[in-house]
GUFI-942829 format. One record per residue (C-alpha): residue in one letter; x, y negated, z. Coordinates in steps of 0.02 Angstrom, whole numbers. Each point is the difference from the previous one (the first is absolute). Layout:
N
type->a	x->X	y->Y	z->Z
...
***
This chain:
587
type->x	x->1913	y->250	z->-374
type->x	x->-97	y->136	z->73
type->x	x->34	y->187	z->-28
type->x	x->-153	y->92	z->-69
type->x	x->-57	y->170	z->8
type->x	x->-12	y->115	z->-158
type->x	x->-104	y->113	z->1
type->x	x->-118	y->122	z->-112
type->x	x->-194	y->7	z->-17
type->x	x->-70	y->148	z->-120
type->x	x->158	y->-19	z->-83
type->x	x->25	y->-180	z->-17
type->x	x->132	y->-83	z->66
type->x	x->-46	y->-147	z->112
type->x	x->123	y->-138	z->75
type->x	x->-111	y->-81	z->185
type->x	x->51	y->-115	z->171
type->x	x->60	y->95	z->129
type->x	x->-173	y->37	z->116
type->x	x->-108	y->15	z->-148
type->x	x->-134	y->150	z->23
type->x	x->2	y->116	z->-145
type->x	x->-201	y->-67	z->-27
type->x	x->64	y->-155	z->-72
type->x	x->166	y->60	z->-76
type->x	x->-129	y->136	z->-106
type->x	x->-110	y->-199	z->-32
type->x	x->146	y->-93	z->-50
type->x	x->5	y->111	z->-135
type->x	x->-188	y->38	z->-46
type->x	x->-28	y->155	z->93
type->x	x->-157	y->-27	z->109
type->x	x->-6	y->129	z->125
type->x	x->-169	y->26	z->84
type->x	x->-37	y->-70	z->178
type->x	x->-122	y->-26	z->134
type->x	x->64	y->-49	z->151
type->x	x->126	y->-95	z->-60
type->x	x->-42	y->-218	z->-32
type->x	x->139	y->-144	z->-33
type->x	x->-65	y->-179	z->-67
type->x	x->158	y->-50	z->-18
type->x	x->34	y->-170	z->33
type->x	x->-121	y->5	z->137
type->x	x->19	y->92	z->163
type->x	x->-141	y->141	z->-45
type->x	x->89	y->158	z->2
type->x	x->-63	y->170	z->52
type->x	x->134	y->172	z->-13
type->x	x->-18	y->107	z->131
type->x	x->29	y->153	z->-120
type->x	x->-161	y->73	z->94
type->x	x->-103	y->72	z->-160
type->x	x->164	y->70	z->-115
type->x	x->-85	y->-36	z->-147
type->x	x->163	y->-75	z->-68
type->x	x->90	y->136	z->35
type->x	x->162	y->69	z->-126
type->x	x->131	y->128	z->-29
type->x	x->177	y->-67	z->56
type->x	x->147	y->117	z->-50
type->x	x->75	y->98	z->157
type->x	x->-132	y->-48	z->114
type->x	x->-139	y->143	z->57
type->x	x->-155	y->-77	z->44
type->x	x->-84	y->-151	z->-119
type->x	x->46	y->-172	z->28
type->x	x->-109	y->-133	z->15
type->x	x->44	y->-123	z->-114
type->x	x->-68	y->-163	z->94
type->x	x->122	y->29	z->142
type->x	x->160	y->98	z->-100
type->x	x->137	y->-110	z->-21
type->x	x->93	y->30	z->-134
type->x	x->185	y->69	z->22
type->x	x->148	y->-27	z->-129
type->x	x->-29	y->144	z->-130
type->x	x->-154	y->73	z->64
type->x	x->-118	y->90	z->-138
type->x	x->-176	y->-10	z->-19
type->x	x->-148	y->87	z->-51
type->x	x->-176	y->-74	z->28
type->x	x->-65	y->110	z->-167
type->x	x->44	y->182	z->72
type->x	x->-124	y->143	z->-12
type->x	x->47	y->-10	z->212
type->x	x->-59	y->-170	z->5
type->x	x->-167	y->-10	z->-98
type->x	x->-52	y->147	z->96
type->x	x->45	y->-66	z->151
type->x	x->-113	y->-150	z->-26
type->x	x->-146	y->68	z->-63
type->x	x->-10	y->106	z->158
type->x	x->34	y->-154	z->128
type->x	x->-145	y->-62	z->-95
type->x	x->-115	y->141	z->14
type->x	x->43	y->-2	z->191
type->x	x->-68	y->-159	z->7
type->x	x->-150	y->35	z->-82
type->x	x->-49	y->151	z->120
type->x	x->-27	y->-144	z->117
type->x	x->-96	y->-115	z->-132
type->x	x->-181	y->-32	z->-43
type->x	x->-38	y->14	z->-162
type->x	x->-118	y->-124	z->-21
type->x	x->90	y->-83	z->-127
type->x	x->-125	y->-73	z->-104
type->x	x->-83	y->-103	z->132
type->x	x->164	y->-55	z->85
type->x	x->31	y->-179	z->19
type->x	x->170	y->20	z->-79
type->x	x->-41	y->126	z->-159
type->x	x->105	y->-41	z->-143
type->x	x->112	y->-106	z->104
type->x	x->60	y->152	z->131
type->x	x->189	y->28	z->-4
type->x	x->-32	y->181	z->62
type->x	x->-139	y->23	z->-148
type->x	x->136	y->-57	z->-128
type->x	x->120	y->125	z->79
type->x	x->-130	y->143	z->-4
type->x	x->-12	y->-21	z->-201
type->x	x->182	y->-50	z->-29
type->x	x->50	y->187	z->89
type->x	x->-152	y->79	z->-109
type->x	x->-99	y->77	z->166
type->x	x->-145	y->66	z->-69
type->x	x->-43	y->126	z->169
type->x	x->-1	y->-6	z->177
type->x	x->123	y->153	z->80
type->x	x->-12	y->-66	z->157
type->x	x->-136	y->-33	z->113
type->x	x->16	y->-120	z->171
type->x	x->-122	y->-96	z->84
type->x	x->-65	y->-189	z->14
type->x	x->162	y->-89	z->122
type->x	x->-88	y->-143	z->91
type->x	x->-105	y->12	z->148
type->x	x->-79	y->-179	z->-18
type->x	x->-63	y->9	z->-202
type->x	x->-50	y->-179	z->-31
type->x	x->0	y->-169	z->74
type->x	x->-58	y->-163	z->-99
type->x	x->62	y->-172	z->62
type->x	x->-31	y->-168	z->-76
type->x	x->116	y->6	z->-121
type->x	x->99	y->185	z->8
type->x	x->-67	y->180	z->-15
type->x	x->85	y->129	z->49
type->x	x->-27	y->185	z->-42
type->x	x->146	y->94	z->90
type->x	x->-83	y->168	z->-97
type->x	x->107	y->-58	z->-142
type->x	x->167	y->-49	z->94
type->x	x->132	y->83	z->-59
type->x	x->128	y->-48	z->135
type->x	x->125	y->-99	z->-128
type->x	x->12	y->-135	z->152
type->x	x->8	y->-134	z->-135
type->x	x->-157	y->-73	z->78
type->x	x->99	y->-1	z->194
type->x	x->161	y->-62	z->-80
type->x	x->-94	y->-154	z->-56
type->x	x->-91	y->-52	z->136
type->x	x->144	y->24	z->115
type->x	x->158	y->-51	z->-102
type->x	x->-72	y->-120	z->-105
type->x	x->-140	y->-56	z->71
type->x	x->75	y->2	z->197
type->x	x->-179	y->47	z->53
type->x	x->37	y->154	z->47
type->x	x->-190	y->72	z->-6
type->x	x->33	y->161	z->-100
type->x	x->96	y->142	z->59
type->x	x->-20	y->205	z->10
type->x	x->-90	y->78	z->136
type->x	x->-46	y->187	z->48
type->x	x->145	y->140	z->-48
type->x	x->-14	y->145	z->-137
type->x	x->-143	y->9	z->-97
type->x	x->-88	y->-130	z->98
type->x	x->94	y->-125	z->-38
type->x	x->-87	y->-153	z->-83
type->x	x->72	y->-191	z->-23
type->x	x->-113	y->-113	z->104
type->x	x->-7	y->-137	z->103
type->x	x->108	y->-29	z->171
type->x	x->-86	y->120	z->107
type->x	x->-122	y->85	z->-115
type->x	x->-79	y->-179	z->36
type->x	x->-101	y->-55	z->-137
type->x	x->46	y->-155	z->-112
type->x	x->-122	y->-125	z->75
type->x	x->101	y->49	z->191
type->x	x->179	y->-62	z->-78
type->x	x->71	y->-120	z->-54
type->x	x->-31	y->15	z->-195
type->x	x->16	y->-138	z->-84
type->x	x->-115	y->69	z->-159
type->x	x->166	y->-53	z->-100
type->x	x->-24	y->167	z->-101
type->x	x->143	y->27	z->-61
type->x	x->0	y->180	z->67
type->x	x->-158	y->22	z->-116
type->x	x->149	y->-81	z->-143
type->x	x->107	y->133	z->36
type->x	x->-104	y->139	z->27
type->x	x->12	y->131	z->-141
type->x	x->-176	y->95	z->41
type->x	x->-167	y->-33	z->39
type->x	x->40	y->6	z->186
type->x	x->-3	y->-192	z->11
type->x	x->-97	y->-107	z->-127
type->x	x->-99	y->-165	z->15
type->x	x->-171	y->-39	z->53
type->x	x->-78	y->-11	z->-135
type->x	x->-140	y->-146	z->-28
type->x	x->-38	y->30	z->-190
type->x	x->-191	y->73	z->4
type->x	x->-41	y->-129	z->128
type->x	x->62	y->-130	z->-114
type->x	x->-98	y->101	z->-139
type->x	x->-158	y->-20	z->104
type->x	x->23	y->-183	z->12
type->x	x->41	y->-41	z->-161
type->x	x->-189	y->81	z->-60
type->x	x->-94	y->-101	z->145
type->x	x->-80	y->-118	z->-69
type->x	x->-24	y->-105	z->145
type->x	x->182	y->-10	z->38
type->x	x->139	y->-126	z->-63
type->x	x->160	y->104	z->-24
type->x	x->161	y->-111	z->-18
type->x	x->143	y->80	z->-34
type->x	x->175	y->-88	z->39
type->x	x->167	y->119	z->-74
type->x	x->173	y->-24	z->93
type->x	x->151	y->-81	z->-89
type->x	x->81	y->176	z->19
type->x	x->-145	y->75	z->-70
type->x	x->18	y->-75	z->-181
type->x	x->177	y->70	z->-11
type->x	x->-16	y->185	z->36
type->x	x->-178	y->41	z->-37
type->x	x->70	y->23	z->-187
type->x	x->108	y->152	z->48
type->x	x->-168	y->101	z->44
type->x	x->-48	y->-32	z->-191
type->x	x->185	y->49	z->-77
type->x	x->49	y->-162	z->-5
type->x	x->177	y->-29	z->34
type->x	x->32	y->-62	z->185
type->x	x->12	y->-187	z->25
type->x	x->-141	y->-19	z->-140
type->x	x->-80	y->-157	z->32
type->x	x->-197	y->39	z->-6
type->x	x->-84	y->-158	z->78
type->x	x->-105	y->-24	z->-146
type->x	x->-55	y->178	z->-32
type->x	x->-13	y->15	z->190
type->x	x->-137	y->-141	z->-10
type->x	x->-103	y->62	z->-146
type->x	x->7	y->198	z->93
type->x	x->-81	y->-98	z->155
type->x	x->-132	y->-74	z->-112
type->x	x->-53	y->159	z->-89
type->x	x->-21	y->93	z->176
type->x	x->-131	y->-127	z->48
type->x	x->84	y->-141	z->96
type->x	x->-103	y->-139	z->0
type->x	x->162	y->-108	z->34
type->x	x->163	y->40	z->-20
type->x	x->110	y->-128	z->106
type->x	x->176	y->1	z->60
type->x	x->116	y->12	z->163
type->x	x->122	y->-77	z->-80
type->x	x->-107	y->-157	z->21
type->x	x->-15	y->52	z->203
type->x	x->195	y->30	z->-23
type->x	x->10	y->-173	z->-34
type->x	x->-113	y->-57	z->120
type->x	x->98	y->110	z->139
type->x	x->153	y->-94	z->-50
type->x	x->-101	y->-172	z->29
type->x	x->-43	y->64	z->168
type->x	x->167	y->91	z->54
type->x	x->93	y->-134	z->-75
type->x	x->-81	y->-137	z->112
type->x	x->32	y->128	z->142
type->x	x->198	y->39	z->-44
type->x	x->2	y->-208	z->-10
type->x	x->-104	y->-39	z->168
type->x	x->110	y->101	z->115
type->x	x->163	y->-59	z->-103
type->x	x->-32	y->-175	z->42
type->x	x->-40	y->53	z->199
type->x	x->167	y->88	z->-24
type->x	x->69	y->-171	z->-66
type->x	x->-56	y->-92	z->150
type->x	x->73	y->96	z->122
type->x	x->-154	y->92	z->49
type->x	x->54	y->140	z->85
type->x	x->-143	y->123	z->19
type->x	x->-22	y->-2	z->-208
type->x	x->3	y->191	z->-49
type->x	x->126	y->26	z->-137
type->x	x->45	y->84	z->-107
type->x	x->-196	y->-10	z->-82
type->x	x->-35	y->162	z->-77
type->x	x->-119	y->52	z->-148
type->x	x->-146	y->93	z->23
type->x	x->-55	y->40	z->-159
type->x	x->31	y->177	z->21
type->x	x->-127	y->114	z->98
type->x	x->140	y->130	z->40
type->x	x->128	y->-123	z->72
type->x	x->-146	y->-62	z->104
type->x	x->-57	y->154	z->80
type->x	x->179	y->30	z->20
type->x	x->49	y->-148	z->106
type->x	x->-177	y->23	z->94
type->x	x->41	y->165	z->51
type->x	x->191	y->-29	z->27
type->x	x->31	y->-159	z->61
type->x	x->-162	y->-73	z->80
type->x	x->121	y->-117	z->107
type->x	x->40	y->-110	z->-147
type->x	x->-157	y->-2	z->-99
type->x	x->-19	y->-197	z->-10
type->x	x->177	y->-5	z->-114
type->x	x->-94	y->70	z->-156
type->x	x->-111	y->-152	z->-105
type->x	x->-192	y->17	z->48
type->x	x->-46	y->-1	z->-182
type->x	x->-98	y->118	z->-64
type->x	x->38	y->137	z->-144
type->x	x->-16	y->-93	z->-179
type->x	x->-147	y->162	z->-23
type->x	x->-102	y->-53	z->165
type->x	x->27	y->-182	z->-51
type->x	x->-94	y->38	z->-158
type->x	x->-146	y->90	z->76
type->x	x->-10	y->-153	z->137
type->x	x->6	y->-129	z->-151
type->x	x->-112	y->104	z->-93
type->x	x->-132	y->46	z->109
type->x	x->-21	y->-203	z->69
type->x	x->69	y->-120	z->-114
type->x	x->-49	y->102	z->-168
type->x	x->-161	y->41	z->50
type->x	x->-45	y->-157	z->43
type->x	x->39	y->-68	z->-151
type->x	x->-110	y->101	z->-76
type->x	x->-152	y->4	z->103
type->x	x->33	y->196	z->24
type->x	x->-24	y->117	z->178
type->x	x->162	y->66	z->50
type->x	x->-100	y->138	z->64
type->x	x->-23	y->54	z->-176
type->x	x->188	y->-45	z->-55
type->x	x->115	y->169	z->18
type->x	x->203	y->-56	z->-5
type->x	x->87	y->146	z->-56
type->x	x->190	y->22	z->0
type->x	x->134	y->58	z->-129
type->x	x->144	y->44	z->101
type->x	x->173	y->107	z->-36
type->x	x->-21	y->25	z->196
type->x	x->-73	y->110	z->99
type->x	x->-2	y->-101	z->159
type->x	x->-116	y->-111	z->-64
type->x	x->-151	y->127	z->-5
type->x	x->42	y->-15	z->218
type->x	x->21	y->-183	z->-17
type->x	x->-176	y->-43	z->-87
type->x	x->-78	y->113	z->173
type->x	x->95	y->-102	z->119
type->x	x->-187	y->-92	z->112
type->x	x->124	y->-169	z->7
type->x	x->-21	y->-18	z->-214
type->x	x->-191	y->-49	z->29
type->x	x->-81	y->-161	z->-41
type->x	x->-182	y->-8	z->61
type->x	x->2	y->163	z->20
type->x	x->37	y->50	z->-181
type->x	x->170	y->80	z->-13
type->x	x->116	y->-119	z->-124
type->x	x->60	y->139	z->-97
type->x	x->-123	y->155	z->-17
type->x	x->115	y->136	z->-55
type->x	x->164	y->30	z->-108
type->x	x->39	y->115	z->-131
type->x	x->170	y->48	z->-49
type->x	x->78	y->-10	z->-173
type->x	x->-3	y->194	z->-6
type->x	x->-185	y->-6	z->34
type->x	x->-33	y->-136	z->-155
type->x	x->89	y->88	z->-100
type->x	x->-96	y->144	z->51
type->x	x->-180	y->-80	z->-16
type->x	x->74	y->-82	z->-179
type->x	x->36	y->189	z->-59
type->x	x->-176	y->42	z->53
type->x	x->-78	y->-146	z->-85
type->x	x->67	y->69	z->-182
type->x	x->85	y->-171	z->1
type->x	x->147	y->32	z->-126
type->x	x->110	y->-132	z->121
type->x	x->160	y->-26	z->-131
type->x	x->-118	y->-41	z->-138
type->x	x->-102	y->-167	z->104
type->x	x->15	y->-166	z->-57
type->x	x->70	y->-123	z->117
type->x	x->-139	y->-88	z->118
type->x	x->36	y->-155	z->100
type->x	x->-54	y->7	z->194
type->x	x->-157	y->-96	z->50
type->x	x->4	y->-164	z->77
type->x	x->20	y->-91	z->114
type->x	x->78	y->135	z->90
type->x	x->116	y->70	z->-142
type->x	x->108	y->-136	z->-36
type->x	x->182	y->45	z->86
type->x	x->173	y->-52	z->-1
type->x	x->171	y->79	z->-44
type->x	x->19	y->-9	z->221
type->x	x->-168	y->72	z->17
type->x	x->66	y->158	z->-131
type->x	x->184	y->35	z->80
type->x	x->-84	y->52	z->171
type->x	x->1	y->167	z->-85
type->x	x->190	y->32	z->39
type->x	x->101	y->-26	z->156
type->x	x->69	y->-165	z->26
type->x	x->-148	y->-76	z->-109
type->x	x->-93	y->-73	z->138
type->x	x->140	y->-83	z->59
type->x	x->48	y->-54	z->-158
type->x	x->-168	y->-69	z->-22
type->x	x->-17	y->-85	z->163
type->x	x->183	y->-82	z->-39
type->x	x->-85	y->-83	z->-170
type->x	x->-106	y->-86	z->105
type->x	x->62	y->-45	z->157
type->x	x->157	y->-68	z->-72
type->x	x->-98	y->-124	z->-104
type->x	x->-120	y->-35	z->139
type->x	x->140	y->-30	z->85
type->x	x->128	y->-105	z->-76
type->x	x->-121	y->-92	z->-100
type->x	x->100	y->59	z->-150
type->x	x->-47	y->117	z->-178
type->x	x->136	y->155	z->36
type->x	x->155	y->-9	z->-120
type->x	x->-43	y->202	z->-21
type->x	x->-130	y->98	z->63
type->x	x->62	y->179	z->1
type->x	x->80	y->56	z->176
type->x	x->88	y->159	z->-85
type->x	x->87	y->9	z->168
type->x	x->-160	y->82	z->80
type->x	x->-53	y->115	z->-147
type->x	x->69	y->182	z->-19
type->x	x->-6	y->159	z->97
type->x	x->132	y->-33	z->133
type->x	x->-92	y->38	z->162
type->x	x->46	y->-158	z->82
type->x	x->30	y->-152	z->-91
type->x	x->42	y->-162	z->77
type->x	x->29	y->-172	z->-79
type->x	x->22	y->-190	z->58
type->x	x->-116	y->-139	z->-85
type->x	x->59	y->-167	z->-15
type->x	x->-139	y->-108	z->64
type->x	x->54	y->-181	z->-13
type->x	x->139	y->32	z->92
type->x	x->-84	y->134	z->131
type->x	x->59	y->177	z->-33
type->x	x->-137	y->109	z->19
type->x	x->39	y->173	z->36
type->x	x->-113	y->134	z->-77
type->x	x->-16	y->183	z->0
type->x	x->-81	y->131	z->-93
type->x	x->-39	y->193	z->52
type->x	x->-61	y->120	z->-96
type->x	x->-53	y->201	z->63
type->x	x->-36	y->-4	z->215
type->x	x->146	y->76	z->67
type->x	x->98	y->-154	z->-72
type->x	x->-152	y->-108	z->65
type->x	x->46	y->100	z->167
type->x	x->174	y->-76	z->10
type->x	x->-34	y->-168	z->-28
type->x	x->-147	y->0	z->152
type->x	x->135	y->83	z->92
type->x	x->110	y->-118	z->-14
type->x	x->-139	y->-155	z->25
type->x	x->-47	y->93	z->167
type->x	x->170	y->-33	z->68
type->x	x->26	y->-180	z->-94
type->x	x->121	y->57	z->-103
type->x	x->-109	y->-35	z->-183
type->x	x->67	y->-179	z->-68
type->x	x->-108	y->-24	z->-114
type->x	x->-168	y->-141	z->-30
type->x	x->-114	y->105	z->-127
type->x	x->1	y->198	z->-17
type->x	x->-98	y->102	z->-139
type->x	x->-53	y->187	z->51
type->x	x->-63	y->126	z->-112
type->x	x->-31	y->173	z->35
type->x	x->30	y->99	z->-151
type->x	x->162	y->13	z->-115
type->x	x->14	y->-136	z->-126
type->x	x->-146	y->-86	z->68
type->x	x->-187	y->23	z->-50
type->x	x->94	y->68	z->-166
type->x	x->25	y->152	z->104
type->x	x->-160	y->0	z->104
type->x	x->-85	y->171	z->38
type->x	x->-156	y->-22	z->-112
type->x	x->124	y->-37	z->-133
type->x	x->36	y->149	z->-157
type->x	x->82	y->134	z->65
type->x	x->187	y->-53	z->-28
type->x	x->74	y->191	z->48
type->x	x->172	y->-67	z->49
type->x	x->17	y->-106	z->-143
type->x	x->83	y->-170	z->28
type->x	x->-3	y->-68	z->-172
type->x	x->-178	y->-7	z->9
type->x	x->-8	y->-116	z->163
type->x	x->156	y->-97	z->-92
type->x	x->-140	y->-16	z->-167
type->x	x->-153	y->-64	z->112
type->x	x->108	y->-118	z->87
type->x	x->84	y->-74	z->-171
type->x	x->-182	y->-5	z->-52
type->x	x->-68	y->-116	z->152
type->x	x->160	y->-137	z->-45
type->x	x->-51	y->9	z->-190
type->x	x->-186	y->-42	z->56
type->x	x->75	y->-141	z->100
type->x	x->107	y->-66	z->-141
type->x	x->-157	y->10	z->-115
type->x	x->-124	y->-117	z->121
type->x	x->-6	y->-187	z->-65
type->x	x->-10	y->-30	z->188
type->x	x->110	y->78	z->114
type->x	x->-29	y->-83	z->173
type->x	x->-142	y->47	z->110
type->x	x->-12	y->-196	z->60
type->x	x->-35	y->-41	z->-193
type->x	x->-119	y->108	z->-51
type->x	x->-173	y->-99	z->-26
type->x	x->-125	y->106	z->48
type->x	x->79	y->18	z->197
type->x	x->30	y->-166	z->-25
type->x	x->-194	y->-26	z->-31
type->x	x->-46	y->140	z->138
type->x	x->70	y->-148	z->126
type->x	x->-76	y->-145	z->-51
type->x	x->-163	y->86	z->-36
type->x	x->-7	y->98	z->161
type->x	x->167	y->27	z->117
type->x	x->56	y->-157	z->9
type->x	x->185	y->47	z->40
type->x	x->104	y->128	z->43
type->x	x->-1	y->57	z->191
type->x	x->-196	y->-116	z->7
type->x	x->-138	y->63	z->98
type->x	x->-77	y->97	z->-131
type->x	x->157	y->69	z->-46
type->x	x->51	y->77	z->165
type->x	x->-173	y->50	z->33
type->x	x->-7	y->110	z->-181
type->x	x->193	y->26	z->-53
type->x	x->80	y->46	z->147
type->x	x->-4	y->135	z->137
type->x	x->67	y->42	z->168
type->x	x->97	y->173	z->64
type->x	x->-16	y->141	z->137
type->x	x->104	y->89	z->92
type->x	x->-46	y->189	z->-59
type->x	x->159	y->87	z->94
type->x	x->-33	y->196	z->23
type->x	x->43	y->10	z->184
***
């Protein structure tokens, strides 16, 4: 049995592991002590203490200076004090410190009402400014595709550099310049478009300021939306409907799909459609792909690239681009399910309907921030119309809903439009890792074996484990899959494929924790891993709630090939569904 410590926190006596910091000894028994710096989603690898801002400091008995309680271990009869006169004081000035070195343009921040260092400033009751610094940064703005960064606001908590390099394994972010210059920036001072960002965002996820915050798309969309010559189509992410809730004070892992619908319709979408449907119709396309180059495999041809990898995921894409441009024909040609939607819509919808797709704007719901870079990329084009014409994150909705007077909790349910709304359970369990896989073994074990699957749930693949690995039994074939989720685990299975050590036939890759769950356009989760635990519980109850719950079954893809693809991997299909990848190494 293992010893524990005892120990006492403002007089309570408290019983931890061995190693525990005295943070989460004070949490284990409902003392929150402030923080700033400090980030752990546990059951993921996002974790961020480098004890830099001392917000969390407290009083420890026989010991001089303040302790930091993210990095204090606690000691066999050590006593505690995170309520002393010592202590309050002590944080109220750290935080006026950082404020000398602030802008106070608070009320036209990006992140106003949501800033961590806001909340602190009213929790400690600052009401003055005693000291006086200057503006840090010697570059003030830059605006990407999809990030913006305002180092004016950087606080140097490193939360946003402990990401990108030990979660992420990008390894873009880091501190440059000494003393007072100091900022957080890219390798080099460089900026982001001269590394190799992926647009992942999770920095912006983790940041507790304004200092880095999405590009935001909302008044564009706004403008749109009152144009009457334009056809706005809106098409919401399955991790969209499961977290857009918690912006309204609903309780995470709400299931808003319906309410989601009718908010799209009251903004002014002429159609609300679906990517769950282009979820589907990605698993139709990747599925035919995971099954060509398995029979090659089968026959003994030798050049087949396997494993296959998914490509759903923007992030993971730029990733691989960047970081392994030698082995860029393993991962499946298909498409994103988002850019197979605006292809679909934008030809085969349009059509239909006798409508110019110059008039047709396709407009994105994503809990990602990558996509907003993905929808600029000049190889997404059709005719010289881009497939997708911008993406909003779930933030931003939620945002434009608030602004709208829509009272969201209060909506009747609305069903998506068709024929471009009806979906799947595989099509709605992309929103968690493992859930393309999952969906992609649905159908290519029937398409397969000929045969109706005795149960279609791989639990095997689900969960936050960063890599999880199972074996399918495919008429007697095991087939070897993989799934990956966050890019430094990403980074060790390419590693490993780059020497031919990865023994595997089908890997899934997605960039942020959980999955799209935990994508960077996503609620702020602040460290909270019951939250991504709710979305993703959420996305397997909307599964178990379809009537149909195989991509290959749902009639209207079914009815998008006979009408107009023909089959999966045709002509048409490469020519609007799929894609091709560069080699975008930094040298």
């Amino acid at each position: 049995m293992e010893k524990k410590i005892n120990l006492s926190i403002d007089k309570r006596p408290v019983r931890v592991a061995p190693g525990t910091t005295i943070l989460d000894a004070a949490a284990s028994i409902g003392i929150a002590i402030p923080t700033l710096c400090h980030i752990d989603l546990k059951g993921t690898c996002v974790k961020n203490n480098p004890a830099s801002c001392r917000i969390c400091v407290v009083e420890v008995e026989g010991r001089r200076n303040l302790a930091p309680s993210c990095a204090t271990v606690c000691t066999e009869g050590m006593v505690v004090y995170t309520n002393s006169a010592r202590v309050i004081r002590a944080r109220k000035t750290i935080a006026e410190l950082m404020l000398s070195d602030h802008p106070n343009d608070c009320l036209t921040c990006p992140k106003c009402s949501d800033c961590e260092l806001q909340r602190l400033v009213m929790r400690f009751n600052i009401r003055q400014m005693p000291f006086q610094g200057g503006e840090q940064s010697a570059r003030k703005k830059e605006i990407t595709a999809a990030i913006t960064r305002n180092m004016d606001k950087c606080i140097l908590c490193r939360r946003c550099e402990s990401v990108c390099n030990k979660v992420q394994s990008v390894g873009v972010l880091g501190a440059v310049r000494r003393g007072f210059d100091t900022t957080i920036a890219p390798t080099f001072d460089r900026m982001f478009k001269d590394t190799d960002c992926t647009y992942c965002g999770q920095c912006v996820a983790v940041c507790p300021t304004g200092a880095l915050t999405e590009r935001d798309n909302t008044d564009r969309l706004l403008d749109d939306l009152v144009d009457p010559n334009k056809i706005v189509i809106a098409q919401p992410a399955p991790a969209v409907r499961v977290a857009l809730g918690e912006e309204f004070g609903m309780k995470p892992g709400s299931i808003v799909t319906g309410k989601l619908v009718t908010a799209l319709k009251y903004l002014g979408f002429t159609k609300v459609f679906d990517t769950d449907f282009a979820a589907d119709l990605t698993i139709m396309e990747e599925g035919a792909e995971i099954l060509k180059r398995l029979k090659a495999h089968l026959a003994g041809d030798k050049n087949v690239k396997l494993p296959i990898m998914t490509s759903c995921c923007p992030a993971w894409v730029n990733f691989f681009e960047h970081n392994y441009p030698d082995l860029l024909d393993y991962p499946s040609s298909a498409k994103s399910p988002g850019q197979m939607f605006g292809a679909i819509a934008k030809t085969w919808w349009c059509e239909k309907r006798s409508i110019d797709p110059k008039k047709v704007v396709v407009v994105s719901i994503m809990p990602c921030l990558a996509k907003k870079y993905e929808c600029e990329r000049p190889e997404f084009t059709h005719d010289g119309l881009p497939d997708v014409d911008y993406s909003i994150s779930t933030r931003e909705l939620a945002r434009l809903i608030k602004r709208a007077n829509i009272r969201f909790p209060e909506l009747p349910d609305s069903e998506f439009d068709t024929p471009m709304g009806e979906s799947s359970g595989a099509g709605a369990i992309f929103g968690a890792s493992g859930g393309v896989m999952e969906a992609a073994l649905r159908t290519v074990y029937e398409v397969y074996t000929g045969k109706a699957l005795p149960k279609l749930e791989f639990t095997q693949v689900r969960g936050f484990e960063g890599i999880k690995e199972a074996t399918v039994d495919l008429a007697g074939f095991p087939l070897k899959v993989c799934v990956a989720h966050t890019l430094s685990n990403a980074r060790i299975l390419m590693d490993k494929l780059r020497k031919g050590e990865l023994d595997y036939h089908v890997v899934e890759v997605m960039a942020c924790p959980g999955g799209c769950i935990g994508g960077a356009g996503q609620p702020y989760h602040h460290g909270n891993i019951g939250i991504l635990q709710a979305r993703a519980a959420a996305v397997y109850r909307e599964d178990e709630g379809k009537e149909i719950r195989m991509s290959h079954k749902n009639p209207d893809i079914i009815k998008l090939y006979e009408d107009y693809l023909g089959e999966p991997l045709s002509e048409r299909s490469e020519e609007l569904l799929h894609t091709h990848y560069f080699n975008k190494q930094i040298q």
